[in-house]
BAZAVEX-144239 format. One record per atom (N, C-alpha, C): x, y, z; atom name. Coordinates in Angstrom, 2 decimals. Example, Ala and Ser with C-alpha at 12.3 -4.5 7.8 and 13.67 -1.06 7.14 Angstrom:
REM BAZAVEX-144239
    east   north      up torti
   13.19   -5.69    7.80     N
   12.30   -4.50    7.80    CA
   13.20   -3.30    7.80     C
   12.85   -2.25    7.08     N
   13.67   -1.06    7.14    CA
   12.90    0.03    7.87     C
//
This chain:
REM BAZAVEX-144239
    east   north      up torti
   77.76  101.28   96.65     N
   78.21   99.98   97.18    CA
   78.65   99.10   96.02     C
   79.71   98.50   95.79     N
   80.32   97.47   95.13    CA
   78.91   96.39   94.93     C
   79.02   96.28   93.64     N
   78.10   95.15   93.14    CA
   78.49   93.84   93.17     C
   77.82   92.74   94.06     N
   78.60   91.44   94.47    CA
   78.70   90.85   93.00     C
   79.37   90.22   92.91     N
   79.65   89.43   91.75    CA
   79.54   88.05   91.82     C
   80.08   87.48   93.41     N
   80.20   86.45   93.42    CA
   79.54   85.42   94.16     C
   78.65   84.77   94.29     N
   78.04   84.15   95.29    CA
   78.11   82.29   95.24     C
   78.92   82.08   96.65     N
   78.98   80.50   96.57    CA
   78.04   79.55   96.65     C
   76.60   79.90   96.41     N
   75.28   79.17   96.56    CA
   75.11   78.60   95.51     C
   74.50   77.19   96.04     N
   74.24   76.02   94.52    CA
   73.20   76.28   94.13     C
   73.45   75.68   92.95     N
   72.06   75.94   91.74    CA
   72.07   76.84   90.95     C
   73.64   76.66   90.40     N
   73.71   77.91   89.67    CA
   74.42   77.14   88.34     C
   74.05   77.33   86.95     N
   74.53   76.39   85.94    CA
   76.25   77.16   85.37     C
   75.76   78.72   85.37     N
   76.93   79.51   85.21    CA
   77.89   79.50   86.12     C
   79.06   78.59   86.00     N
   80.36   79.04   87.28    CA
   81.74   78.76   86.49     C
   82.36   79.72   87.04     N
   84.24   79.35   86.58    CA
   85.01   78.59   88.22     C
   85.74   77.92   87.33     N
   86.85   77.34   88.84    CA
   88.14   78.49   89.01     C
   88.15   79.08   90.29     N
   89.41   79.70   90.70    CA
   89.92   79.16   91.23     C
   91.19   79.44   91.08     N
   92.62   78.76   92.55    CA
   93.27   79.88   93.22     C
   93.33   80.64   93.78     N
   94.12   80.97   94.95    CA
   95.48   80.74   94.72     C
   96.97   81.47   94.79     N
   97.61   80.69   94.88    CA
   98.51   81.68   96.06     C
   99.44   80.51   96.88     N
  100.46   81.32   97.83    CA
   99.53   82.13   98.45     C
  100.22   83.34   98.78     N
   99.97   83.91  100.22    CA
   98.37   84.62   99.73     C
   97.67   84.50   98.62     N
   96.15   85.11   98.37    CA
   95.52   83.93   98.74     C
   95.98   82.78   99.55     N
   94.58   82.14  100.18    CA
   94.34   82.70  101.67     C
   95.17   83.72  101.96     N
   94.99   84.54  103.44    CA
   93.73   85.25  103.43     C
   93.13   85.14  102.54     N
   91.81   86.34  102.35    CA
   90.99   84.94  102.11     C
   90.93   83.68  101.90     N
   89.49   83.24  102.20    CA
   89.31   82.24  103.01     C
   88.07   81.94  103.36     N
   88.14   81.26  104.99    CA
   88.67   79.92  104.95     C
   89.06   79.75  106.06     N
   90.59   78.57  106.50    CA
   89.76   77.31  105.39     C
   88.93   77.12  105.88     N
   88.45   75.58  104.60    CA
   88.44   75.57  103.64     C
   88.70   76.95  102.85     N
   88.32   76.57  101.19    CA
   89.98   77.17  101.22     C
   91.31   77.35  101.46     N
   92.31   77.80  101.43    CA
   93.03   76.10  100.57     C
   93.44   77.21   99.44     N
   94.44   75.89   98.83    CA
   93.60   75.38   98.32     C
   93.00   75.09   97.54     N
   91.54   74.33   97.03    CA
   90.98   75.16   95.79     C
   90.23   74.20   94.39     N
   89.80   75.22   93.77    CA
   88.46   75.43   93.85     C
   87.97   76.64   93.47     N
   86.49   77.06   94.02    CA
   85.45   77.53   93.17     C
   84.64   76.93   92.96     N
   83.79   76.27   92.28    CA
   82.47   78.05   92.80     C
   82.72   78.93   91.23     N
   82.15   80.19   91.56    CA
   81.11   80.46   90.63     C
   79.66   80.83   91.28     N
   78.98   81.00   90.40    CA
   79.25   82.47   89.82     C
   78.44   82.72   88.34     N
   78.78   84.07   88.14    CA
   77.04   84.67   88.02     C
   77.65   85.96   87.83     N
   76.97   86.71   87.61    CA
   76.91   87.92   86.33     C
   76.58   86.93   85.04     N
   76.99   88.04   84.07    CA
   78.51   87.39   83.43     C
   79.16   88.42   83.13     N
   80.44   88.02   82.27    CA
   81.16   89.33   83.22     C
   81.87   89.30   85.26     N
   82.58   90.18   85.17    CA
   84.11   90.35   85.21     C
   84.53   91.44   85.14     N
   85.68   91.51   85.19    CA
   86.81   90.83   86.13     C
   87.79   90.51   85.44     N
   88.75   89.87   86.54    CA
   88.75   89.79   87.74     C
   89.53   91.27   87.62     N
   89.38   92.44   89.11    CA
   87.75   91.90   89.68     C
   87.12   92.28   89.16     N
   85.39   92.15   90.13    CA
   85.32   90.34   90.56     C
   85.76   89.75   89.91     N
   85.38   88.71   90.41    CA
   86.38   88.28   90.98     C
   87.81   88.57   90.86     N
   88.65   87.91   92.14    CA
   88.33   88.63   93.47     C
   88.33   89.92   93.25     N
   88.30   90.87   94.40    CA
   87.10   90.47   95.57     C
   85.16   89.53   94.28     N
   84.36   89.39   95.38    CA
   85.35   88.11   95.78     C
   85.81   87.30   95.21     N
   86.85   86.04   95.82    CA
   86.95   86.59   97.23     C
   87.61   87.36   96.95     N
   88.42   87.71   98.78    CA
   89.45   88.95   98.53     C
   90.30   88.48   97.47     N
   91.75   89.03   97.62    CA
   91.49   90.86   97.10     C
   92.33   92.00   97.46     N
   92.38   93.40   97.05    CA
   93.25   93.15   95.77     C
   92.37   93.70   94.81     N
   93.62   93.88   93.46    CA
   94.89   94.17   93.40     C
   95.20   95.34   94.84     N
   96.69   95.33   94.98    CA
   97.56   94.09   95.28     C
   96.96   93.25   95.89     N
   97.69   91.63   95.99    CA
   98.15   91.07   94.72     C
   97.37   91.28   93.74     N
   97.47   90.25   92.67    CA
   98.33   91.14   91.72     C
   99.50   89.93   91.30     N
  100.66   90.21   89.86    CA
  100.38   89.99   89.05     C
   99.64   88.29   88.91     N
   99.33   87.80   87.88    CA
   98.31   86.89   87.49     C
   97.53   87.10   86.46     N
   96.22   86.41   86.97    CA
   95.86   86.10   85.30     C
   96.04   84.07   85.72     N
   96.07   83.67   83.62    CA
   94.34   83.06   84.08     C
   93.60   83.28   82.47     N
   92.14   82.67   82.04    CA
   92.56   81.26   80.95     C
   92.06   80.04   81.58     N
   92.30   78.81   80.69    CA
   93.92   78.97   80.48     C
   94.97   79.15   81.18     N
   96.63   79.40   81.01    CA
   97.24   80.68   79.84     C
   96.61   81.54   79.95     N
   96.30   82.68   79.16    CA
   96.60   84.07   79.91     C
   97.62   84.78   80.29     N
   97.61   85.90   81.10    CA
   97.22   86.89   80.90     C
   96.27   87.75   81.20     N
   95.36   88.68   81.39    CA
   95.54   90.11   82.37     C
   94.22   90.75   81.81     N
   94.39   92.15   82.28    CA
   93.37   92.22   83.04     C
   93.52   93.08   83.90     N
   92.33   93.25   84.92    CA
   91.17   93.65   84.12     C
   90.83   93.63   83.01     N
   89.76   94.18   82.18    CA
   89.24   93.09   81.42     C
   89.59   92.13   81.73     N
   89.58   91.10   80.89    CA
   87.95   90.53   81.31     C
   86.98   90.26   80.35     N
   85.57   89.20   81.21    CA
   85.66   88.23   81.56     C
   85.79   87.56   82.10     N
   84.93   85.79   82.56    CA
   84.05   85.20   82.05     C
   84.22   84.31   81.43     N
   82.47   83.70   81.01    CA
   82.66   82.10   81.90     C
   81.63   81.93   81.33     N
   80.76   80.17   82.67    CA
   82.16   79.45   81.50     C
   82.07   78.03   82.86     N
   83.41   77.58   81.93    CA
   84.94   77.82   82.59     C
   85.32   78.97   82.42     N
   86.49   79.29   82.39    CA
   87.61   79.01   83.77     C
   88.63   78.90   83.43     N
   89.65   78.48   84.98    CA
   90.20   79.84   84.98     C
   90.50   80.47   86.60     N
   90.97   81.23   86.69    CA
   92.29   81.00   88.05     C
   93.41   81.86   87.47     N
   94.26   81.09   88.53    CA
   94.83   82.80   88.73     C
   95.18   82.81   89.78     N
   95.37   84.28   90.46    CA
   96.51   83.97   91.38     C
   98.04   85.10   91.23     N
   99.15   84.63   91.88    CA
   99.39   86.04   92.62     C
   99.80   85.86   93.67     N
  100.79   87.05   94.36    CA
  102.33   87.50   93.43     C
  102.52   88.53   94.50     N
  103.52   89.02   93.79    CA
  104.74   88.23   94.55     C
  105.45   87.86   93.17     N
  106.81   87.29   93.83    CA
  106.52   85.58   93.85     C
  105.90   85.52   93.27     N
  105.30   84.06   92.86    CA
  106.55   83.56   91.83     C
  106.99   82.03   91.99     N
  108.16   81.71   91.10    CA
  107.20   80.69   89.93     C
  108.04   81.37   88.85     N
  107.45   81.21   87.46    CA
  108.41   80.22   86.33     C
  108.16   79.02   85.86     N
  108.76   78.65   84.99    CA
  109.62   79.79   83.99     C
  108.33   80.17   83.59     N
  108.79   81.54   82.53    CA
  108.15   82.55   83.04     C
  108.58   83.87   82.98     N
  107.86   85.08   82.89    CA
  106.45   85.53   82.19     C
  105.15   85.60   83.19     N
  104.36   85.76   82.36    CA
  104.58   86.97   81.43     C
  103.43   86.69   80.40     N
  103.82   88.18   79.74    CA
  103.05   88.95   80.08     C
  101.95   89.24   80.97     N
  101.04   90.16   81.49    CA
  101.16   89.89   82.60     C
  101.22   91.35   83.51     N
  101.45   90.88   84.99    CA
  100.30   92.32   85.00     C
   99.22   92.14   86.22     N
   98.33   92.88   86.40    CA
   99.21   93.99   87.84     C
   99.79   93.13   88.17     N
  100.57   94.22   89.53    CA
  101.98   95.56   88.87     C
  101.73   96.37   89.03     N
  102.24   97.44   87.97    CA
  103.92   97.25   88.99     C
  104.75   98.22   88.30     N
  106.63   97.57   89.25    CA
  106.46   98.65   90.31     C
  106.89   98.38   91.09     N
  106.97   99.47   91.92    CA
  108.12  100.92   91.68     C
  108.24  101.68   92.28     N
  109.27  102.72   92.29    CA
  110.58  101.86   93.00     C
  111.74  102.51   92.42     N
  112.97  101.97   93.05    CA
  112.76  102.39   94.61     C
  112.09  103.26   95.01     N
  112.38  103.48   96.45    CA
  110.83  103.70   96.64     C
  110.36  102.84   97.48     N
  108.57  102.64   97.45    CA
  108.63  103.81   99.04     C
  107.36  104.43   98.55     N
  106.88  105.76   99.71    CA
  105.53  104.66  100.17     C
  105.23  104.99  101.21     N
  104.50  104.53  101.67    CA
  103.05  105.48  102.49     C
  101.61  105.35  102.02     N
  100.43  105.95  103.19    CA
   99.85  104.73  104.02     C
   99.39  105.15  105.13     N
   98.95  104.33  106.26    CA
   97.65  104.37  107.22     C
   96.75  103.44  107.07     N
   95.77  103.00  107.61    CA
   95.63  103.87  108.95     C
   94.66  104.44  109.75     N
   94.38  105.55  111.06    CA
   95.29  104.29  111.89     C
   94.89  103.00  111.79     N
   95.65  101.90  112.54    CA
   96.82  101.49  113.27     C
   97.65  102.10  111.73     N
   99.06  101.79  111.76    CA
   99.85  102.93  111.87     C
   99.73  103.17  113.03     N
  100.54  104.22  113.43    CA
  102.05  104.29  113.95     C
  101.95  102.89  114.76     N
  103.38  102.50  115.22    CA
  104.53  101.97  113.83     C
  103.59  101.05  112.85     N
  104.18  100.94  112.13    CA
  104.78  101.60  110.93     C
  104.01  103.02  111.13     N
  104.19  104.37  110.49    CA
  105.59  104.85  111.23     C
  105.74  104.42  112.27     N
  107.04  105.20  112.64    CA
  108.21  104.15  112.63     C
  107.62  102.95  112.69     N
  108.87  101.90  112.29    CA
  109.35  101.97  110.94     C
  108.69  102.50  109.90     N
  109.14  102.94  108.36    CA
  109.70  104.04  108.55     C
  109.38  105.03  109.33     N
  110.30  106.39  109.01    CA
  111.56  106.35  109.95     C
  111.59  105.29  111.06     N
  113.07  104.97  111.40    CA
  113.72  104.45  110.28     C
  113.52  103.37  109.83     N
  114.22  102.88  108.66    CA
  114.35  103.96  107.45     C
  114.13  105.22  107.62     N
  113.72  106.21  106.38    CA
  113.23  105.88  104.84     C
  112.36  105.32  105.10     N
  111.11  105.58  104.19    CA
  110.27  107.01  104.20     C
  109.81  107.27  103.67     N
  108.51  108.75  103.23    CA
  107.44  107.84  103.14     C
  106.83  108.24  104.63     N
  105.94  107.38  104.76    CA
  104.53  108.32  105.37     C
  103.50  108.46  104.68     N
  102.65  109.15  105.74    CA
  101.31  108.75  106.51     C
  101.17  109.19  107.43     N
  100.37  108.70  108.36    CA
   99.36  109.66  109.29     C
   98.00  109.91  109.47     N
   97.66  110.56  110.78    CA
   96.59  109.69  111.30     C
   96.18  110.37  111.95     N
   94.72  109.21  112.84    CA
   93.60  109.53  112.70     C
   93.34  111.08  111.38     N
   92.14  110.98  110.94    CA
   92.12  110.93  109.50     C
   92.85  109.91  108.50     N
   92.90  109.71  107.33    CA
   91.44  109.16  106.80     C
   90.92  110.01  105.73     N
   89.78  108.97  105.42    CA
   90.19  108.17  104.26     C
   89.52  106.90  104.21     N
   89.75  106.10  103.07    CA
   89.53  106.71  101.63     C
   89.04  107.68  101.43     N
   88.73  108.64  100.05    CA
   90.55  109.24  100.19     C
   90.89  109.21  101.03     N
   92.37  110.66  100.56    CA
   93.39  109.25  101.01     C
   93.46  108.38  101.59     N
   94.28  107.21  101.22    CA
   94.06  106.45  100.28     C
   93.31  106.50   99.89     N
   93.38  106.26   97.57    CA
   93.87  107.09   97.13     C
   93.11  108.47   97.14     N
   94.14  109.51   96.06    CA
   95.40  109.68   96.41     C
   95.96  109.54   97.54     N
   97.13  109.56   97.75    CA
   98.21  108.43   97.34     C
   97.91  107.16   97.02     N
   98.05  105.77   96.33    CA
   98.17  105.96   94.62     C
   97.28  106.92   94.34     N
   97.42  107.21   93.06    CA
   98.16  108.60   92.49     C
   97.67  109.70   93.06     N
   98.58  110.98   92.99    CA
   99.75  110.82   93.42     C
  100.46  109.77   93.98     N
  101.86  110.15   94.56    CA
  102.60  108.66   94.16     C
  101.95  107.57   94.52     N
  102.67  106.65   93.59    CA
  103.08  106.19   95.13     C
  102.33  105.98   96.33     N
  102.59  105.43   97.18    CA
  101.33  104.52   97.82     C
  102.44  103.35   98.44     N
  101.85  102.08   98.56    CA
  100.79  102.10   99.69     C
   99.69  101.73   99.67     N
   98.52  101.68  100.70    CA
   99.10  100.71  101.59     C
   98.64  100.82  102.76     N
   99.03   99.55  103.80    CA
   98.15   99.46  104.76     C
   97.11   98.72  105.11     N
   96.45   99.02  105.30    CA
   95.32   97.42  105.85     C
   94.79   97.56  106.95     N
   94.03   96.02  107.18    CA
   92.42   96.49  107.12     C
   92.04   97.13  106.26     N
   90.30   97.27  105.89    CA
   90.37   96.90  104.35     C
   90.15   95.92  104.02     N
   90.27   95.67  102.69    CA
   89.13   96.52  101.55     C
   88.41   97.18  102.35     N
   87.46   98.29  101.76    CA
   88.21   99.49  101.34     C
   89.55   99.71  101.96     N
   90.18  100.70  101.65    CA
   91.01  100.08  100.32     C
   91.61   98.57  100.12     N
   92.50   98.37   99.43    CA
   91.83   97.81   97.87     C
   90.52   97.82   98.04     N
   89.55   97.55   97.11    CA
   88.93   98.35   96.02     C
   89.59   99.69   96.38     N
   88.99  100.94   95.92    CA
   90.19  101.22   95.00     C
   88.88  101.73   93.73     N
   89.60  101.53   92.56    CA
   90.74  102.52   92.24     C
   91.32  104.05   92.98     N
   92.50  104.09   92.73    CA
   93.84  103.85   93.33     C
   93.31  102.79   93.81     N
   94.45  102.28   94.65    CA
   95.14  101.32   93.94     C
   96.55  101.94   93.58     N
   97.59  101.02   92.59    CA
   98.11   99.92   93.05     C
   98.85  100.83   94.54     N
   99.56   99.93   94.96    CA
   99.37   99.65   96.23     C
   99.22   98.53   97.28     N
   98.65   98.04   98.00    CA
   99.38   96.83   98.79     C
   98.67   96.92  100.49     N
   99.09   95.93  101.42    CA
   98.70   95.09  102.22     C
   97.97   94.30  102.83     N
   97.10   93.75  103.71    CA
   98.26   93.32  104.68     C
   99.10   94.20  105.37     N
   99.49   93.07  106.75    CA
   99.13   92.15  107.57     C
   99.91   90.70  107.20     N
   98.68   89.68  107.79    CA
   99.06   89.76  109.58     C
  100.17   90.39  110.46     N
  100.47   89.86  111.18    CA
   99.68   91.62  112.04     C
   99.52   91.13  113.30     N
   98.76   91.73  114.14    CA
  100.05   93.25  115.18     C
  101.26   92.77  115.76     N
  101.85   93.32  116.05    CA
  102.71   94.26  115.05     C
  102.99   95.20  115.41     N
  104.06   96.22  114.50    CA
  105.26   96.15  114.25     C
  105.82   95.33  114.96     N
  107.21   94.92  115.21    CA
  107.47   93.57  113.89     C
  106.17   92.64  113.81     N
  106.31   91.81  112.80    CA
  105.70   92.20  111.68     C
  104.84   93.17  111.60     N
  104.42   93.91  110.22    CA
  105.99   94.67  109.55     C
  106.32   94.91  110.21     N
  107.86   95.29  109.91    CA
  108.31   94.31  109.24     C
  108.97   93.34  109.73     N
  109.03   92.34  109.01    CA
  108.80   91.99  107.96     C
  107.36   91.76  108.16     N
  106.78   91.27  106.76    CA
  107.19   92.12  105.65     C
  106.96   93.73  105.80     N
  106.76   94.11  104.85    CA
  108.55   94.00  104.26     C
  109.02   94.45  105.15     N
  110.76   94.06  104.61    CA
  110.97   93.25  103.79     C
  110.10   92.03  104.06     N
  110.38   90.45  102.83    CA
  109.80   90.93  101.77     C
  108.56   91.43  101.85     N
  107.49   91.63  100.59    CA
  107.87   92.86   99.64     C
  108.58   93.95   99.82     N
  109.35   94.69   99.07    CA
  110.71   94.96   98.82     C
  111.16   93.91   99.87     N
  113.05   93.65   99.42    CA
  113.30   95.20   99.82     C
  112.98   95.86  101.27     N
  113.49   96.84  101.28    CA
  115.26   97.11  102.34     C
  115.80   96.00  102.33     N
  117.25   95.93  103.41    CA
  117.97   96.87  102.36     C
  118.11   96.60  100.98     N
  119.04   97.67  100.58    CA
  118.49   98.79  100.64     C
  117.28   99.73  100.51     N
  116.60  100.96  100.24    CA
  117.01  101.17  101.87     C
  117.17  100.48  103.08     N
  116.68  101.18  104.10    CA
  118.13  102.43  104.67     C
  117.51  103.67  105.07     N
  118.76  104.43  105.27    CA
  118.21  104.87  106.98     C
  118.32  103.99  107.92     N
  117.93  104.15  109.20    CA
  118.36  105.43  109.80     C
  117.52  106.35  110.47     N
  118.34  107.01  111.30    CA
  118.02  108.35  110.44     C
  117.49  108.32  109.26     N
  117.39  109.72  108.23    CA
  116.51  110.21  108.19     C
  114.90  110.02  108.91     N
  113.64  110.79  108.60    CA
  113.46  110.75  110.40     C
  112.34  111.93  110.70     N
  112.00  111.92  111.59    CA
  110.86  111.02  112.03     C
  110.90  110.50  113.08     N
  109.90  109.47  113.27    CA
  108.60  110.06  113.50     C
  108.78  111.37  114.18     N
  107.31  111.96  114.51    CA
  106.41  112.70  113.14     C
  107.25  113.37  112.62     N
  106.14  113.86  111.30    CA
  106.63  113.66  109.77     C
  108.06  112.98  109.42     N
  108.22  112.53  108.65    CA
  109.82  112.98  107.48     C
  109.46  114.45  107.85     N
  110.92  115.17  107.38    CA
  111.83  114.52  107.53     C
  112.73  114.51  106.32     N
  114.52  114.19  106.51    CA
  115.23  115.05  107.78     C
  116.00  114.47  108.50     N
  116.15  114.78  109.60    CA
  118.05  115.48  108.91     C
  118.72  116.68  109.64     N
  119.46  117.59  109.45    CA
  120.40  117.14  110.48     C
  121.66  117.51  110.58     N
  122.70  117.13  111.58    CA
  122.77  118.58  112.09     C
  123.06  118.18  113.69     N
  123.09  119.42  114.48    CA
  124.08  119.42  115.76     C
  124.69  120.75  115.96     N
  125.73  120.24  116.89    CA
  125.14  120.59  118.48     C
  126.20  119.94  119.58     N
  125.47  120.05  120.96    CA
  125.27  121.69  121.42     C
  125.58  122.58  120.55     N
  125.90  124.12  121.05    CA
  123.89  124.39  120.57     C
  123.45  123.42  119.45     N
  122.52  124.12  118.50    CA
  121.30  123.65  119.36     C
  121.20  122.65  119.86     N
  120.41  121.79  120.54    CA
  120.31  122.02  122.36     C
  121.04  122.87  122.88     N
  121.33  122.55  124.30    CA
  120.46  122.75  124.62     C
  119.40  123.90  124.52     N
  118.08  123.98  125.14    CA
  116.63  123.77  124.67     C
  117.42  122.19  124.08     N
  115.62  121.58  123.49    CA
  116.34  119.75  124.01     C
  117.11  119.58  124.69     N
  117.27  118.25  125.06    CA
  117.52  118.57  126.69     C
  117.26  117.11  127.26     N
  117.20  117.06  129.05    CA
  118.71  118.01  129.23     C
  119.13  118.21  130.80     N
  120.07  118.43  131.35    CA
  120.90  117.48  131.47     C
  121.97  117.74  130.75     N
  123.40  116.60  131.03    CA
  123.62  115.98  129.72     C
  122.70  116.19  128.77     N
  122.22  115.02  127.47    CA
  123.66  115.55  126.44     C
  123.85  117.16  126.61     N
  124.97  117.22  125.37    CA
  126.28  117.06  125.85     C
  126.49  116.87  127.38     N
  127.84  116.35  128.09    CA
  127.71  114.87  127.86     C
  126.95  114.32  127.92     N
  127.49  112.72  127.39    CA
  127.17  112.47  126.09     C
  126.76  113.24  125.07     N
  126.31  113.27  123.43    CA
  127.22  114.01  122.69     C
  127.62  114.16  121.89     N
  128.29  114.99  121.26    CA
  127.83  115.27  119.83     C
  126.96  113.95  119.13     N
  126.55  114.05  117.78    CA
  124.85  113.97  117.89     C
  124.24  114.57  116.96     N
  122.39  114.86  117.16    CA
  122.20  115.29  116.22     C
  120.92  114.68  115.58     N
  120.07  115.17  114.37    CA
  118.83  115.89  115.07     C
  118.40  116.98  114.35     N
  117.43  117.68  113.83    CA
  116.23  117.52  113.12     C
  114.89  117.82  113.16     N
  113.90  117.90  112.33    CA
  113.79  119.44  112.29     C
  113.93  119.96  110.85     N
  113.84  120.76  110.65    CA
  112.02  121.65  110.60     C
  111.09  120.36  110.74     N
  110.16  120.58  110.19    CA
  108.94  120.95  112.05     C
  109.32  119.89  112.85     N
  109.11  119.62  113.78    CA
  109.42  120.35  115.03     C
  111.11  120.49  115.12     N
  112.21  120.60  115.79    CA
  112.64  119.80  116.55     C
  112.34  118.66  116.38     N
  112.36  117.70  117.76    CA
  114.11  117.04  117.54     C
  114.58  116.64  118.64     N
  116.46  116.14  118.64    CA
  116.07  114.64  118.81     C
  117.31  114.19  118.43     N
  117.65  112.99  118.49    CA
  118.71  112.86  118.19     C
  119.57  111.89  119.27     N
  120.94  111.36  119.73    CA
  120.99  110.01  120.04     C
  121.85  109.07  120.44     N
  122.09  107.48  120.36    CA
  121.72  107.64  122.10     C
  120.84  107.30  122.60     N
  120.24  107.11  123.26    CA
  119.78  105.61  123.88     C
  119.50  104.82  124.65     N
  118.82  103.38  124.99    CA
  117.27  103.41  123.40     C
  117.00  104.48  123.63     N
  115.93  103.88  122.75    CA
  116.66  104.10  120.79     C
  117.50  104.71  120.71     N
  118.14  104.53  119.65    CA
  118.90  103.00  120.00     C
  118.99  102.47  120.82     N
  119.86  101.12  121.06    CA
  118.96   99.98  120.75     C
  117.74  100.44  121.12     N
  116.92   99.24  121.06    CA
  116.11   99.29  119.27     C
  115.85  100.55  119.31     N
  115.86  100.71  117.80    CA
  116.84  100.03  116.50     C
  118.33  100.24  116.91     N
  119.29   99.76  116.19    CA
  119.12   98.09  116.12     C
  118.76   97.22  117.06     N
  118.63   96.12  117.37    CA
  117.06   95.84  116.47     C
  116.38   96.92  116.31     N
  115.49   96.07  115.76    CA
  115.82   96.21  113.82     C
  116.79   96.66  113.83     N
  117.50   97.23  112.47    CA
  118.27   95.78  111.90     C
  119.51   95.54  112.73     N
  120.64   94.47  112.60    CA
  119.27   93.30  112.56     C
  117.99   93.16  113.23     N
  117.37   92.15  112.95    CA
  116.51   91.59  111.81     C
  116.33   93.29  111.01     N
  115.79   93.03  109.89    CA
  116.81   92.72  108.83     C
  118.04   92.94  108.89     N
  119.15   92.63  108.08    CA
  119.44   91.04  108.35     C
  119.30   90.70  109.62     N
  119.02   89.00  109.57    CA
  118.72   88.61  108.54     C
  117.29   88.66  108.59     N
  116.21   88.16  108.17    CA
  116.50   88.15  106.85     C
  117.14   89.25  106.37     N
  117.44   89.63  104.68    CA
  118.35   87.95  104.86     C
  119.22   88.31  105.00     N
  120.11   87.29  104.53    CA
  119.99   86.14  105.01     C
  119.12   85.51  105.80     N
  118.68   84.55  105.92    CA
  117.64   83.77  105.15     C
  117.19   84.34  104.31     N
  116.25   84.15  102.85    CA
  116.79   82.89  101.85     C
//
C-alpha cells in the first residue's frame, strides 16, 4: 500500500504551501480548488509522493517548480517550501527548463481502463492503436504504459498512480462521446486522426476489399447498393458507408469543429 504522505490535520509545525494549477484542481475537493494548501509533511518526500497524496496522478503533471525553481519528480520537500504544480499545456511566460511530463510520441497509442470500452472504439474509429478488453488488470495496464510507450486512460486513479505508468489520463467527463472530445483537445489529435483505418472491434488496420470478396459475410442486398468495403484482416469482420458509418462521420466533422474552434 502507498505510504500516505500527506495529511491535512492541524498541529503540525512541518508544512509546505501547494497550488494546484488549471485543470489539476479536478482531483481535489470542490472547496479547497483554486486555493493554496497549507500541507503538513511527513519527513522530506518526494515531489511525485507528495503531489500525488495532494490528489493529482503524476501522469497529469508537466511541470512542477519548488520556491520558483523547476524540478524533478525526485526532487525532496522540506517544511517551508512552496510548491506549485501545472498541467500539461499550461501557458508559460518562458519555457520551463524542467518539465516532469516526458513528450509524447508523434502519434500517441493508447491502453484502456475494463471501463472504457466504448471509448476504446471511438479511438480506433478515428484510427488510433488503441487497446482495450474487459478483463485488463491494473498490473498489465502499467506495463503496457511503459513497455510500449502508450498512454493510460483511465478513471481509477490507483491505476494512474502506479509507478510505471509514463503516460497518463483521468477523463473528467462521464459519457464517451465527450471523453472523445476531451481527449482530442488534450493531445491535439485532429491532424494524427486517419478515420475509417483500424477496426473498431479488435483493433487491426483494416484492408480494402471488393463486393465479389465480401458477398457472403455481409446482409443480402448490402453489395448491390455498396460497391466499396474494408476488411479486418485479423477479425474478418466488413465494413461499408452505412447509417452507422453516417452517424460516425458526423461525430468526426464534429471533432474537427472543435479543432478549429480553439
Amino acid at each position: 500500500m502507498r505510504r500516505n504522505v500527506v495529511s491535512r490535520e492541524r498541529g503540525h509545525d512541518a508544512v509546505v504551501t501547494v497550488q494546484l494549477h488549471g485543470a489539476l484542481n479536478d482531483f481535489l475537493p470542490p472547496r479547497e480548488r483554486g486555493a493554496p494548501l497549507v500541507v503538513p509533511l511527513q519527513g522530506t518526500p518526494s515531489v511525485k509522493d507528495l503531489l500525488e497524496s495532494v490528489g493529482p496522478p503524476h501522469p497529469e503533471l508537466d511541470v512542477v517548480q519548488v520556491d520558483g525553481h523547476a524540478v524533478g519528480f525526485a526532487h525532496r520537500v522540506h517544511p517551508g517550501s512552496r510548491v506549485d504544480a501545472y498541467p500539461a499545456r499550461h501557458p508559460f511566460e518562458e519555457d520551463p527548463t524542467v518539465r516532469v511530463g516526458p513528450p509524447l510520441p508523434d502519434m500517441p497509442r493508447f491502453v484502456l481502463d475494463v471501463g472504457l470500452g466504448r471509448l476504446a472504439g471511438f479511438l480506433r474509429m478515428l484510427g488510433f492503436d488503441t487497446l482495450w478488453r474487459n478483463d485488463f488488470a491494473d498490473a498489465e495496464l502499467a506495463r503496457l504504459s511503459s513497455t510500449e510507450e502508450r498512454v493510460v486512460l483511465s478513471r481509477d486513479l490507483g491505476v494512474l498512480k502506479r509507478g510505471e505508468v509514463v503516460h497518463g489520463y483521468f477523463p473528467r467527463e462521464t459519457d464517451p462521446a465527450e471523453q472523445l472530445v476531451e481527449l482530442v483537445r488534450r493531445y491535439a489529435l485532429t491532424s494524427r486522426m486517419r478515420p475509417f483505418s483500424r477496426c473498431i472491434a479488435c483493433n487491426a488496420p483494416l484492408t480494402t476489399a471488393t463486393p465479389q470478396e465480401v458477398v457472403d459475410r455481409v446482409p443480402a442486398g448490402v453489395t448491390e447498393r455498396h460497391s466499396r468495403f474494408q476488411q479486418c484482416p485479423d477479425c474478418r469482420r466488413v465494413f461499408w458507408a452505412g447509417s452507422h458509418h453516417q452517424r460516425m462521420q458526423a461525430l468526426v466533422d464534429r471533432l474537427r469543429e472543435h479543432e478549429h474552434a480553439r
